[in-house]
LUMMI-278314 format. One line per field, with one value per residue (C-alpha): chain; residue number from 1; y, z, x; residue in three letters. Coordinates in pm, whole numbers, m for minus. Each point is the difference from the previous one (the first is absolute). Layout:
<rs>
chaine [A,...]
num [NUM,...]
Y [Y,...]
Z [Z,...]
X [X,...]
residu [Ala,...]
</rs>
This chain:
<rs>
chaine [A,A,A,A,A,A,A,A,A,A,A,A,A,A,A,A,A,A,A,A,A,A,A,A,A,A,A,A,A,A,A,A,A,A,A,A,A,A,A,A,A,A,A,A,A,A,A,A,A,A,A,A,A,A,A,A,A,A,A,A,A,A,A,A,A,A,A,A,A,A,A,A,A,A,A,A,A,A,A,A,A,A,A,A,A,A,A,A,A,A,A,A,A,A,A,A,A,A,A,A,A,A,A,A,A,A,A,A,A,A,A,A,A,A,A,A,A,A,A,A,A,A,A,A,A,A,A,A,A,A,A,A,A,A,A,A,A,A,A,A,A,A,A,A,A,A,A,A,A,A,A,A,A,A,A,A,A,A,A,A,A,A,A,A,A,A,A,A,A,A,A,A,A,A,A,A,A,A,A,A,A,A,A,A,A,A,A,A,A,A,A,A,A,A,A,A,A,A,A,A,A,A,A,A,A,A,A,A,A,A,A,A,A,A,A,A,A,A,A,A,A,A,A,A,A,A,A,A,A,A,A,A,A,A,A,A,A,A,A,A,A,A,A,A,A,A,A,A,A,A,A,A,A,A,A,A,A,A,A,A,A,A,A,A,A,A,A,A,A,A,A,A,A,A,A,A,A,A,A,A,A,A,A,A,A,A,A,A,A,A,A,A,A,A,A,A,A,A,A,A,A,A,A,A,A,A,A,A,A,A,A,A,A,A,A,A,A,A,A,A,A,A,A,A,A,A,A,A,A,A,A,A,A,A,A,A,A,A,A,A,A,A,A,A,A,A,A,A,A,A,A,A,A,A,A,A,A,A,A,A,A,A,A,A,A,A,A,A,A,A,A,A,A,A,A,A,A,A,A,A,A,A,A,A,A,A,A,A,A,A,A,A,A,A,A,A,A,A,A,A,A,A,A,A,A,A,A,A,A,A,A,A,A,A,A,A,A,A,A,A,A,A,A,A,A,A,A,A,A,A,A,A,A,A,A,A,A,A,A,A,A,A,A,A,A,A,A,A,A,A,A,A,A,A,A,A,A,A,A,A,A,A,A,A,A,A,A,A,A,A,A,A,A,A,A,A,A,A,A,A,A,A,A,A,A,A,A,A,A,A,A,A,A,A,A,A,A,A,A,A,A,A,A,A,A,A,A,A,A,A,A,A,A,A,A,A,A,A,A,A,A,A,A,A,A,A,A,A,A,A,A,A,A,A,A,A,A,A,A,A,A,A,A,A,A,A,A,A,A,A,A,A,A,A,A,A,A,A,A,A,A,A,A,A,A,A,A,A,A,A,A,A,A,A,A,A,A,A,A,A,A,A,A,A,A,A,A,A,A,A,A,A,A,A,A,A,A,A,A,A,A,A,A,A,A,A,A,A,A,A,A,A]
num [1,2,3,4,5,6,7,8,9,10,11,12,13,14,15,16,17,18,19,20,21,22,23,24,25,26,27,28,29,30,31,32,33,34,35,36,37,38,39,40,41,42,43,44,45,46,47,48,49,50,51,52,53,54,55,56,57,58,59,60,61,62,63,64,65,66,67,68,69,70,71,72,73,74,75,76,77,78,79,80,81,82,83,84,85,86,87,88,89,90,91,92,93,94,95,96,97,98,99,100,101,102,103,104,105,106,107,108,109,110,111,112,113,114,115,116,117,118,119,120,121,122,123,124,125,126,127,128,129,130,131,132,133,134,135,136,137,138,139,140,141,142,143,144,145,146,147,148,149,150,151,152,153,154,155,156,157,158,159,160,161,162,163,164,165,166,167,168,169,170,171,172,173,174,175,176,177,178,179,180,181,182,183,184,185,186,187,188,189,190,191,192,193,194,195,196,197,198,199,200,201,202,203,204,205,206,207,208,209,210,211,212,213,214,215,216,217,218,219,220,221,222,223,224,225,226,227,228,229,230,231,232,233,234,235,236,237,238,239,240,241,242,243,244,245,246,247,248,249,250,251,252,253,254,255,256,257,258,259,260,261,262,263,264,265,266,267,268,269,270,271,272,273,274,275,276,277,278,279,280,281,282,283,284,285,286,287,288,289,290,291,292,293,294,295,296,297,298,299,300,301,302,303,304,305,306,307,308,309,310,311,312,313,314,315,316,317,318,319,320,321,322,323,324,325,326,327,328,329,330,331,332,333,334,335,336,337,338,339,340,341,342,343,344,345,346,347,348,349,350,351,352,353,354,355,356,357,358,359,360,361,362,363,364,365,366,367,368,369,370,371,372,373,374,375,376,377,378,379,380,381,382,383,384,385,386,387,388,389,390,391,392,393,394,395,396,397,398,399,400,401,402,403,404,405,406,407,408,409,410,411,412,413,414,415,416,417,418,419,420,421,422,423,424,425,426,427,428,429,430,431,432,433,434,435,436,437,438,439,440,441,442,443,444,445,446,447,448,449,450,451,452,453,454,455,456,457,458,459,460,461,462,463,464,465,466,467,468,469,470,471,472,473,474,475,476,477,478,479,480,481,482,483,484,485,486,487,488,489,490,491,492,493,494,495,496,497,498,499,500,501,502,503,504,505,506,507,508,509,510,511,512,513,514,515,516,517,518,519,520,521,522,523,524,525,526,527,528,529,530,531,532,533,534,535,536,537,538,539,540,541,542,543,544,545,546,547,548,549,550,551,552,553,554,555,556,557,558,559,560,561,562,563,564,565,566,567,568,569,570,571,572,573,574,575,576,577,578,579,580,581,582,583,584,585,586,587,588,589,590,591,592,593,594,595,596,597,598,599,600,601,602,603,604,605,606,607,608,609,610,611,612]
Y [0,228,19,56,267,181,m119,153,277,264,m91,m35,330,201,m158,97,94,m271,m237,188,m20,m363,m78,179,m198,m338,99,84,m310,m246,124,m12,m309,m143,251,m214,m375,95,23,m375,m50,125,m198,m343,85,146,m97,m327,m84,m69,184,84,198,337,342,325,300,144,366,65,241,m236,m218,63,m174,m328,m82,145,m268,m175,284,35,m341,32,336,m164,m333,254,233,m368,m148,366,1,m328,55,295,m77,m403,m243,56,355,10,m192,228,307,m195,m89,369,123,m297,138,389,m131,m201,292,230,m254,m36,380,14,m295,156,339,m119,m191,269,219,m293,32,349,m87,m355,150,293,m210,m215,330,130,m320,14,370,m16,m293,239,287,m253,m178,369,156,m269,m34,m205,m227,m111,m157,m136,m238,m117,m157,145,m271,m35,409,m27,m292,193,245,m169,m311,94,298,m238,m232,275,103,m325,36,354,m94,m250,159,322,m230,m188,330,217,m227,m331,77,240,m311,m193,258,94,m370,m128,272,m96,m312,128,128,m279,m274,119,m364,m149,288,m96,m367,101,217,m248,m215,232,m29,m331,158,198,m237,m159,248,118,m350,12,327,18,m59,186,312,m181,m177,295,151,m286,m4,378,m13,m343,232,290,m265,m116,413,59,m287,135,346,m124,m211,286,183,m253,m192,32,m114,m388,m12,33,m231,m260,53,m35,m363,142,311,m181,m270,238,247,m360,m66,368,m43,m344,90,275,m228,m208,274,159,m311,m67,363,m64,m317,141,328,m208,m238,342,m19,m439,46,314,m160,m331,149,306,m325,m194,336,41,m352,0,335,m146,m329,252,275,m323,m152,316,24,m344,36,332,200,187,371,m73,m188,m219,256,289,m299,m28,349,m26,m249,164,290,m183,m191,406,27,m275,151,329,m266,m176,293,115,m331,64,363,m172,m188,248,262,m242,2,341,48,m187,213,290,m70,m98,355,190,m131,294,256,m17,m23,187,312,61,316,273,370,245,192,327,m62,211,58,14,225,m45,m70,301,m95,m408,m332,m138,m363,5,m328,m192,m338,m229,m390,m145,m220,m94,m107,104,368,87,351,93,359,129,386,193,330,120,369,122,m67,m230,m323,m283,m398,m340,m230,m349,m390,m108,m49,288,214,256,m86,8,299,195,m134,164,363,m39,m188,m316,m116,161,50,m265,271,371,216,162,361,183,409,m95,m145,m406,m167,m180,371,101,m131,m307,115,340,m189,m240,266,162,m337,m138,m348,m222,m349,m321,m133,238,m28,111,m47,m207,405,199,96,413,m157,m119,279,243,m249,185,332,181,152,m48,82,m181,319,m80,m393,44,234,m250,m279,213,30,m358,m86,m186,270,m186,m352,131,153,m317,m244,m86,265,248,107,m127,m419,m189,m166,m325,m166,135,156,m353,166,192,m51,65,294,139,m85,156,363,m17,m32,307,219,m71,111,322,97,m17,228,m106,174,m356,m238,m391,m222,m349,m166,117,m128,m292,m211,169,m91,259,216,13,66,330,108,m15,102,320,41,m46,290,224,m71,30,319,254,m217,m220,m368,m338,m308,m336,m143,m315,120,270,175,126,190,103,360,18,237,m228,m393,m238,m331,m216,m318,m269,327,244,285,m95,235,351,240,109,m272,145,m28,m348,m157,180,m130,m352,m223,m130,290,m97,m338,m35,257,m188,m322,185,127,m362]
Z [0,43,m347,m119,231,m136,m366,31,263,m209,m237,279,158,m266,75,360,24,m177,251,304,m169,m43,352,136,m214,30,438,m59,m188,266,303,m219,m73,387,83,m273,165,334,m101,m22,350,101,m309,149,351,27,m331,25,359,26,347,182,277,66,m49,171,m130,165,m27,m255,207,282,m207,m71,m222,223,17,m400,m160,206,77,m405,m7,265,m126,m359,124,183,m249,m231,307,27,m425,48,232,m154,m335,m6,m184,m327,m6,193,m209,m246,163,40,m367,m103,237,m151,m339,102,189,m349,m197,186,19,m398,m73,223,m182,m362,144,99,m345,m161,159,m61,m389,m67,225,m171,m371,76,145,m344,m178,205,m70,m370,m15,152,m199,m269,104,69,m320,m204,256,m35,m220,m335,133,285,m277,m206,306,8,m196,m157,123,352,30,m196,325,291,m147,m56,157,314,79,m39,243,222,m55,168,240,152,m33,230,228,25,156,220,87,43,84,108,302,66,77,134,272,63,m23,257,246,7,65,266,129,m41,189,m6,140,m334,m166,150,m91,m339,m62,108,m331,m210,m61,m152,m299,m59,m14,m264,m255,36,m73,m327,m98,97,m378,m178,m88,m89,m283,m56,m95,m234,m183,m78,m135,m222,m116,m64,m239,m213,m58,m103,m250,m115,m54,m189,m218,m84,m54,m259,m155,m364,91,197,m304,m266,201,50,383,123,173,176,110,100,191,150,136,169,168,182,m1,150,269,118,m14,266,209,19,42,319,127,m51,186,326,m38,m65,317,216,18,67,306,171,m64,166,331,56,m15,288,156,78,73,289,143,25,123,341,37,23,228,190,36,107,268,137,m58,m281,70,m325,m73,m260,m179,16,m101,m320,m67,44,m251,m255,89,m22,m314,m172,62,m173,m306,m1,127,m328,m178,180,m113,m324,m43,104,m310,m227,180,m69,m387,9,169,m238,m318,162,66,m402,m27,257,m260,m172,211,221,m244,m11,m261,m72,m176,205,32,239,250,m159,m357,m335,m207,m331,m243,m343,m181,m10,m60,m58,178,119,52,227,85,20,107,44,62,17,298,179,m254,m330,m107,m285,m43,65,36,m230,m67,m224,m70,m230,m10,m53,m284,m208,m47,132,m155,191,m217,71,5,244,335,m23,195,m193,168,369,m40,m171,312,280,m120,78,326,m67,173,200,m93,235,m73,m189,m76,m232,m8,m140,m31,236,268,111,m119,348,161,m269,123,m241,m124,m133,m135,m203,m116,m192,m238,m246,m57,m332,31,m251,90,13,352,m43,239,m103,m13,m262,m258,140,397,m131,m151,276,266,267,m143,184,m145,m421,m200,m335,m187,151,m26,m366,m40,164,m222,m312,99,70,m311,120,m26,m358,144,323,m205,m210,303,117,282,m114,325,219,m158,257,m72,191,257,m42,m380,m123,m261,m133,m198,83,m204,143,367,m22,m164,272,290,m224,28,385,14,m224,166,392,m230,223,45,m77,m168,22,m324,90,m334,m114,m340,m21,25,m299,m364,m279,m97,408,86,m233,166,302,m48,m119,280,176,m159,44,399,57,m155,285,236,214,m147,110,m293,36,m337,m182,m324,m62,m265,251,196,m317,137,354,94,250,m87,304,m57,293,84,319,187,m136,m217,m294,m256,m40,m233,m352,m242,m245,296,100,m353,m25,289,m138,287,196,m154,m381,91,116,m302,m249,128,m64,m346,m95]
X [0,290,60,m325,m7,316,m118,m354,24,94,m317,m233,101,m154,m323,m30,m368,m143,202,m175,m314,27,132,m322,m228,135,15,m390,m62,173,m201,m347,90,46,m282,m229,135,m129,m336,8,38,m346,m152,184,m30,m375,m216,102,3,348,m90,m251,180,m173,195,m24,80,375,59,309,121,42,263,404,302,m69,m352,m88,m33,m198,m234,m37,m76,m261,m166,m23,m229,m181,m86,m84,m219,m212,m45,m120,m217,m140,m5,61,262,m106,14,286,179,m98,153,306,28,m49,265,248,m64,56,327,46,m28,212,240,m26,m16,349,138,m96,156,352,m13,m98,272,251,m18,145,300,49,m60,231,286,28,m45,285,210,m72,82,345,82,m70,205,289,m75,59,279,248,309,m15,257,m221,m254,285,92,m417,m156,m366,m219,144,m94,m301,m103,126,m254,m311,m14,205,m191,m271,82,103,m404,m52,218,m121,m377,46,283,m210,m292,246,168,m348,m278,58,241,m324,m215,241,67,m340,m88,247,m100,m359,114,252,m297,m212,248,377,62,m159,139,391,m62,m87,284,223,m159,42,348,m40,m183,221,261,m151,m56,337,162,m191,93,345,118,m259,231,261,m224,m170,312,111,m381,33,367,m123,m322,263,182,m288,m85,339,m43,m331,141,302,m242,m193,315,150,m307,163,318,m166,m205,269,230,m283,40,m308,m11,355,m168,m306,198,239,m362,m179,319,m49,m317,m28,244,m233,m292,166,83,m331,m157,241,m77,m398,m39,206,m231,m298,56,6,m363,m67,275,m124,m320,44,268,m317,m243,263,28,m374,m24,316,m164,m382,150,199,m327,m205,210,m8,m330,m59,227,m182,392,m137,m123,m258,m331,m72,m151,270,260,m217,14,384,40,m199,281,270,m132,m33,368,106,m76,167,280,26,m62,319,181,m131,165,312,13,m39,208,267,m90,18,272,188,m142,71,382,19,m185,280,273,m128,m77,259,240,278,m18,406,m144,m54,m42,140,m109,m69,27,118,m264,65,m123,163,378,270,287,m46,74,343,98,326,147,m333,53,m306,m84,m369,144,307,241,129,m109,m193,144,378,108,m207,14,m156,m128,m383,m18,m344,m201,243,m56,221,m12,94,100,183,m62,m294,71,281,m207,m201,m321,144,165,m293,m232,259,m167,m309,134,m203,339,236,390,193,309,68,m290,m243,m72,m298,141,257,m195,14,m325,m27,m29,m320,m355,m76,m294,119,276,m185,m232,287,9,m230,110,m67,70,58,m321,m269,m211,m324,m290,m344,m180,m75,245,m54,74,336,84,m63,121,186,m97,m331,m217,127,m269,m135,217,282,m3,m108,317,259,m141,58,385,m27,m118,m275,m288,m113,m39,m158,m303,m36,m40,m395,m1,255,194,m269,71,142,357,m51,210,343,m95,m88,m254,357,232,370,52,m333,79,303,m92,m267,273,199,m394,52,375,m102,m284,166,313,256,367,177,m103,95,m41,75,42,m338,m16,206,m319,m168,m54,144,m281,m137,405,7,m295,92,359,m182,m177,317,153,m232,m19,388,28,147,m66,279,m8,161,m94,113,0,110,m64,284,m196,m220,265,211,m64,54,243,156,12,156,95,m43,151,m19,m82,232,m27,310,m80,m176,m78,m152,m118,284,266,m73,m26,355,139,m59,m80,m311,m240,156,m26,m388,m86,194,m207,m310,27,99]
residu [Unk,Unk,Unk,Unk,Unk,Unk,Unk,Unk,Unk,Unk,Unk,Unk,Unk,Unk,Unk,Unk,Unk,Unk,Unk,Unk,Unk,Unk,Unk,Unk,Unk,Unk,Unk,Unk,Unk,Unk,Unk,Unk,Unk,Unk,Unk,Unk,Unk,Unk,Unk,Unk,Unk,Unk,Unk,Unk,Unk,Unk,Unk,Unk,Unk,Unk,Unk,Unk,Unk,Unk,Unk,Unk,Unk,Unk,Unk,Unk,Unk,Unk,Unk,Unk,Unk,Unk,Unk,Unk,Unk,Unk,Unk,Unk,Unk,Unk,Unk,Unk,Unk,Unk,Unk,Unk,Unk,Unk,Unk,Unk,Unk,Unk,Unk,Unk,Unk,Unk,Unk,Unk,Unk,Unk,Unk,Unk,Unk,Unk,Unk,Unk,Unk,Unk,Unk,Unk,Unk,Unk,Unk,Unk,Unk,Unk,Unk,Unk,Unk,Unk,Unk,Unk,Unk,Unk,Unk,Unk,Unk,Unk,Unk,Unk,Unk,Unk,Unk,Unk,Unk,Unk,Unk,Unk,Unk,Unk,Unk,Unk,Unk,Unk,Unk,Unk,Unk,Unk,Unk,Unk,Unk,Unk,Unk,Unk,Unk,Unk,Unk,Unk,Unk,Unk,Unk,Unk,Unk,Unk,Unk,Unk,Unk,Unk,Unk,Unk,Unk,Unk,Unk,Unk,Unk,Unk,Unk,Unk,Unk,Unk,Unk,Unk,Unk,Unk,Unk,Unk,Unk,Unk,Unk,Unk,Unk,Unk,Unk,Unk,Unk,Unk,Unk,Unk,Unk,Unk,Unk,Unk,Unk,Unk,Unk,Unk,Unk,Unk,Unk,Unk,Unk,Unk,Unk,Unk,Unk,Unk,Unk,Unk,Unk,Unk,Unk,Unk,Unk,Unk,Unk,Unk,Unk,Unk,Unk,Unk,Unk,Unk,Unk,Unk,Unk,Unk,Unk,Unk,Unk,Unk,Unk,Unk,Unk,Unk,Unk,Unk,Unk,Unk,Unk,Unk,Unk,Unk,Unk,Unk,Unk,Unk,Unk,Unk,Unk,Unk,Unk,Unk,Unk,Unk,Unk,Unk,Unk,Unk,Unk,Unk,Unk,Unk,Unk,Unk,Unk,Unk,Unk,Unk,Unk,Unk,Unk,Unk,Unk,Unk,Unk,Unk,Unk,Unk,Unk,Unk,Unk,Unk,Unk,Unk,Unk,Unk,Unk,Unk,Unk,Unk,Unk,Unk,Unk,Unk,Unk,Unk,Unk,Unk,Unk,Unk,Unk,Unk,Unk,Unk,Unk,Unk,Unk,Unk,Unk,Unk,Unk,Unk,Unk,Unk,Unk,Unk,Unk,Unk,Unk,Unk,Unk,Unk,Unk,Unk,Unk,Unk,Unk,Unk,Unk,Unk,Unk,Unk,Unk,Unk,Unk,Unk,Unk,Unk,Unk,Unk,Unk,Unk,Unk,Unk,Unk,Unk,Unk,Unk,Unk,Unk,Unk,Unk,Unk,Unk,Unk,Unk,Unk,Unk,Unk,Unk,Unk,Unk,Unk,Unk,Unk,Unk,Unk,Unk,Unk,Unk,Unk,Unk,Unk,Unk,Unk,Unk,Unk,Unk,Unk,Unk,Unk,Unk,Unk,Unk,Unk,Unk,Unk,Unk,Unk,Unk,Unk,Unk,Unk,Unk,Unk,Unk,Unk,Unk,Unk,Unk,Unk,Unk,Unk,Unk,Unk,Unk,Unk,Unk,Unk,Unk,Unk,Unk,Unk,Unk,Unk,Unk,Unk,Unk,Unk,Unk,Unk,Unk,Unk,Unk,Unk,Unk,Unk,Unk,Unk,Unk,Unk,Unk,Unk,Unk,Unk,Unk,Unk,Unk,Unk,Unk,Unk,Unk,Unk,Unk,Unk,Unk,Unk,Unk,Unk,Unk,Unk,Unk,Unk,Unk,Unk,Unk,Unk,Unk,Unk,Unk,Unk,Unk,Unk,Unk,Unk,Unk,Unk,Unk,Unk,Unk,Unk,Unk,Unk,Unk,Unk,Unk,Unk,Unk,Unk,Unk,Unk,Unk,Unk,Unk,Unk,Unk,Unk,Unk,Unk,Unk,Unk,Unk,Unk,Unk,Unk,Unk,Unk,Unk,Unk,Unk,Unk,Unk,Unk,Unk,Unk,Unk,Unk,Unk,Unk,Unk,Unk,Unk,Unk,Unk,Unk,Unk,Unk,Unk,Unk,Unk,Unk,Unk,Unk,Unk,Unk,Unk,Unk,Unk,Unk,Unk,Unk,Unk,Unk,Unk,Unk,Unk,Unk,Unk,Unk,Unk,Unk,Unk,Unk,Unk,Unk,Unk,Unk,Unk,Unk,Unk,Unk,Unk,Unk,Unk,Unk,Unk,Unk,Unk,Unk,Unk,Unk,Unk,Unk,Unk,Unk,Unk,Unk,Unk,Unk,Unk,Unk,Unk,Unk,Unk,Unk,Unk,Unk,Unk,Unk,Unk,Unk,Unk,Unk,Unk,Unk,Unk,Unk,Unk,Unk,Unk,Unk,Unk,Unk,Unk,Unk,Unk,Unk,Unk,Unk,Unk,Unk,Unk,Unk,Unk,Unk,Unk,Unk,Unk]
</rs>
């Protein structure tokens, strides 16, 4: 329980008066609920001649602490003998049934009201969960999701949270209600016999021992079901992902075999972890049944033997107590269960947010409000993870408003070093300065709203074709998305789709082609008119004819504007003023196209390969 408690206790602070709300109800609904069971003494006692003693009437104000009960007890045949007497057994029994069912219904209306109470706070803690997950999701580094996998995230997510659903509704009842009835339960009893009420308690214990034997394990399988359901998402996501590559390769009986071995090992699991939960409620079941049994077997042995300070008839009221606990008892044991499920979904959900952001901002940050002078790489050293570095002493300098190529074999860098800017990773060594000032000392979001960014594959969202455009940008209007997609080169194709800007592109701009994806992705980068802009080989994927038209576009967007382009294809980049060659990390040649064709070596070399 601690660690739910240090789990959940932030959540449930923010909920404070609901919780008070619900405390007073469920307290209200306990005592109607004893105040209802002692009508049935008079109905045992009097209507049915159980007894025929006669009672006179004491004077309340003639009893105290010791002699309460028994002065209740006596006031309450009295008050039955006089309506009988009065009215007779019929109609008495009458009255008696009416009160029952106004007790009953206050008793309900308390029990819908601390339900009903219950529900914002157990809605609004998942809602709470799901949102920070969220945040956390969008706040942390790219490198944290390169280490996860899609389908283990996408689980943590949904079916996670889920069980962690589970686990609050019934933790909130064992937390709010049921210790409620138990306590006011016990004390009636107390009050009743504490002698019973001592025996009792000392029986308890054995319950308990049982349900805890089964569940000892559950978390621990728990844990092992949700990382095996984690596994078979990840394989459906990947499937998804690469349908046209199992069917060209004939792969389907491998990728079908490889998904039922998953998915049979999480079968067995969650079978294992359903038959302990579902033995929680057979075992509390049959030791509540041996409980009542052991406890009428020592009240009736105390009341044969004339020890016991109760009759026959208060001992049946007892047990009809005592038999009302049980069941907030097992619904106890019951919670238990599934507090352990969801305990164990929400430690796979704490791998994310409590992980550890290695991205962070200062105290009192920069703000950034444009380029100057221009960006400066000095020394800038970087590795993705202890071990060999990506990026060796790189320096370099882009004044403002020229444009500045990577080229270089894959894996030499480009990519890496292009991502430092932006800080979707941190420099492990050297710096980068924006106007003379360190990146790490500039707030991150000023800083990333100086770039517009263009990437290989274009990532559009499943909205409408104007949404993408205007992403990031409040408040464009149709003039000015129309504009951008004119520079882009994509105005013409827009208007000829079903919807014109309003058509939806489909999940990730499935209902695109290439060519039209990416001028779409340029539209965005135009219409936010960033200071810098970042092309990240963003036509190497294109045909010819959807190239040049993009390459257009291009041009037209890195005109007096700072621009760093990754490219593969050096005829993209012919123009730059400032072409680096990079190589396992280092920068090995610079300059003009002209100069590095003169200067015959790796430049020449990859140039000479292309024209062939």
């Amino acid at each position: 329980m601690k660690e739910f408690y240090r789990i959940m206790g932030p959540y449930l602070g923010r909920y404070k008066k609901y919780i008070a709300g619900t405390f007073a109800m469920n307290v209200l609904t306990a005592l109607f609920n004893v105040f209802s069971f002692t009508l049935l003494l008079p109905i045992l006692q009097i209507l049915f001649r159980v007894n025929t003693e006669h009672y006179k009437f004491i004077p309340w104000d003639s009893c105290d602490w010791g002699n309460l009960i028994d002065v209740a007890k006596n006031n309450g045949y009295y008050y039955s003998q006089e309506m009988i007497a009065t009215h007779g057994p019929a109609t008495t029994l009458l009255l008696l049934g009416i009160i029952l069912s106004f007790l009953t219904l206050l008793k309900t209306a308390s029990y819908f009201g601390g339900s009903a109470m219950l529900m914002p706070l157990r809605t609004g803690i998942v809602r709470d969960i799901r949102h920070a997950i969220y945040t956390r999701i969008v706040s942390l580094p790219l490198s944290f999701f390169s280490e996860e996998r899609k389908g283990d995230i996408l689980t943590r997510v949904s079916t996670d949270v889920n069980e962690v659903d589970a686990s609050i509704n019934s933790s909130l009842d064992m937390l709010l209600k049921n210790p409620i009835f138990i306590l006011v339960y016990v004390g009636t009893m107390v009050f009743i016999s504490w002698q019973l009420t001592l025996f009792t308690l000392l029986v308890v214990p054995v319950l308990g021992w049982g349900i805890g034997s089964i569940g000892k394990k559950l978390k621990a399988k728990s844990l092992q079901m949700q990382s095996r359901l984690s596994d078979s998402m990840s394989q459906i996501e990947e499937t998804l992902g690469g349908l046209r590559v199992i069917k060209a390769f004939v792969a389907e009986g491998k990728m079908r075999d490889r998904f039922d071995r998953v998915n049979n090992e999480y079968r067995n699991i969650a079978t294992r972890v359903a038959i302990r939960q579902s033995a929680a409620h057979p075992v509390s079941e049959f030791l509540g049944t041996v409980m009542i049994v052991v406890v009428l077997w020592f009240g009736g042995w105390l009341i044969f033997s004339g020890h016991s300070s109760i009759d026959a008839n208060l001992f049946i009221y007892y047990l009809v107590i005592l038999y009302t606990t049980l069941q907030p008892i097992k619904d106890l044991s019951k919670a238990g269960y599934s507090i352990q499920k969801g305990m164990a979904s929400m430690e796979r959900i704490n791998k994310i947010l409590q992980a550890v952001n290695p991205i962070r901002e200062m105290e009192d940050p920069i703000e950034a409000k444009g380029i100057d002078t221009g960006i400066e790489l000095r020394d800038v050293c970087f590795a993705y993870s202890e071990g060999l570095e990506v990026l060796h002493n790189v320096s370099l300098s882009i004044p403002r408003g020229k444009t500045v190529a990577l080229v270089g074999q894959s894996g030499s860098g480009k990519s890496t070093l292009v991502d430092l800017i932006p800080r979707y990773h941190d420099v492990t060594d050297g710096s980068i300065l924006i106007d003379g000032t360190d990146i790490r000392n500039v707030s991150i979001g000023s800083l990333r709203g100086l770039m517009g960014i263009v990437n290989q594959e274009a990532i559009l969202f499943n909205d409408t074709i104007f949404n993408n455009i205007a992403f990031g940008v409040e408040g464009a209007t149709l003039e000015q998305v129309q504009e951008a997609a004119r520079i882009a080169n994509a105005h013409d194709f827009i208007v000829e789709t079903e919807n014109g800007y309003d058509t939806m592109v489909g999940d990730r701009g499935c209902r695109l082609s290439g060519g039209q994806r990416q001028r779409i992705s340029i539209a965005r980068a135009i219409l936010k008119n960033p200071p810098l802009l970042i092309l990240d080989e963003a036509t190497s994927a294109l045909d010819t004819e959807s190239e040049r038209l993009v390459q257009e576009a291009l041009e037209r967007l890195t005109k007096s504007r700072t621009t760093i382009a990754i490219a593969h294809r050096l005829s993209t980049i012919k123009n730059a003023d400032l072409i680096c060659v990079l190589h396992e990390g280092r920068i090995v040649e610079q300059g003009t196209h002209e100069q590095l064709i003169a200067m015959n070596g790796t430049y020449r070399r990859l140039n000479d390969m292309q024209q062939l």
